[in-house]
C-alpha positions as CSV (number, residue, x, y, z in Angstrom):
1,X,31.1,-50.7,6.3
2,X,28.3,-48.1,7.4
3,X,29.2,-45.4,10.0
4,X,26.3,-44.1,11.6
5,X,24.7,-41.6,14.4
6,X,21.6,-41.1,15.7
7,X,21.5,-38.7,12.4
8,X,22.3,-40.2,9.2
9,X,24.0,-43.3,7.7
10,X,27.0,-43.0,6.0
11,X,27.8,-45.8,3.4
12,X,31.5,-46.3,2.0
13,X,32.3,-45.9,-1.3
14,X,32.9,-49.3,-2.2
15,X,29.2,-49.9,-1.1
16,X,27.8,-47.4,-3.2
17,X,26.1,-48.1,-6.4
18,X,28.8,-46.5,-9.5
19,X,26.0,-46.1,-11.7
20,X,24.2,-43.8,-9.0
21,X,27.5,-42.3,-8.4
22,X,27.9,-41.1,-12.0
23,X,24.0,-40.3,-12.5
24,X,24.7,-37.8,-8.9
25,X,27.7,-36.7,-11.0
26,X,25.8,-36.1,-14.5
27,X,23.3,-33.9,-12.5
28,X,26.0,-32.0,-10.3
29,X,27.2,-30.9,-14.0
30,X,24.3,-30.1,-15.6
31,X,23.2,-27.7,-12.7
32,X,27.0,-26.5,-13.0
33,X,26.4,-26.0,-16.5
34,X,23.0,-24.4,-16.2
35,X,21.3,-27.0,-18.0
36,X,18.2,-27.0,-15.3
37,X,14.4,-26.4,-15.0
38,X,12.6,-24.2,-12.7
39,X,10.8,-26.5,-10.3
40,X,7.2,-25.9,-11.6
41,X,8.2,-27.3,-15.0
42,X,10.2,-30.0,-13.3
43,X,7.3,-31.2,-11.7
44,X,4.6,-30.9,-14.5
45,X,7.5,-33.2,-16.6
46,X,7.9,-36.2,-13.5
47,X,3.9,-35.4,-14.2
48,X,3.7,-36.3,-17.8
49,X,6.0,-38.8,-17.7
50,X,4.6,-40.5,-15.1
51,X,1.3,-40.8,-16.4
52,X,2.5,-41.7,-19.9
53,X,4.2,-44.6,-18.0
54,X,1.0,-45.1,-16.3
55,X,-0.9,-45.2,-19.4
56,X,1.1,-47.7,-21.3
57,X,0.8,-50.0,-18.2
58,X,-2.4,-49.6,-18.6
59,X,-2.6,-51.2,-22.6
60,X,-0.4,-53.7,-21.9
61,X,-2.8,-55.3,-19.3
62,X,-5.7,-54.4,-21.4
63,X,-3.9,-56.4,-24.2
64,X,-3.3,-59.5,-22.0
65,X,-6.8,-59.6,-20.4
């Protein structure tokens, strides 16, 4: 069942994805435990792994062409 409002949705919990649920809870705990990184390094990792990602796309079509 979804509630919703001319705000949000709200999804049940037997709708919701347990694998998200316990990725959400991994997180909760590592900012609990302090295990975070300042936002500017945040962002220049997403960065670099994103265009590592990007890169190896990139061979594998090269090797198929």
């Amino acid at each position: 069942m979804i509630l919703e409002n001319e705000n949000m949705i709200i999804q049940t919990a037997s709708e919701v994805d347990p694998v998200l649920l316990r990725m959400l809870d991994r997180g909760i705990d590592d900012v609990s435990a302090g295990r975070t990184l300042p936002h500017k390094e945040a962002m220049e990792e997403i960065k670099r792994i994103r265009d590592q990602r990007r890169q190896e796309r990139e061979r594998k079509t090269a090797a198929r062409a």
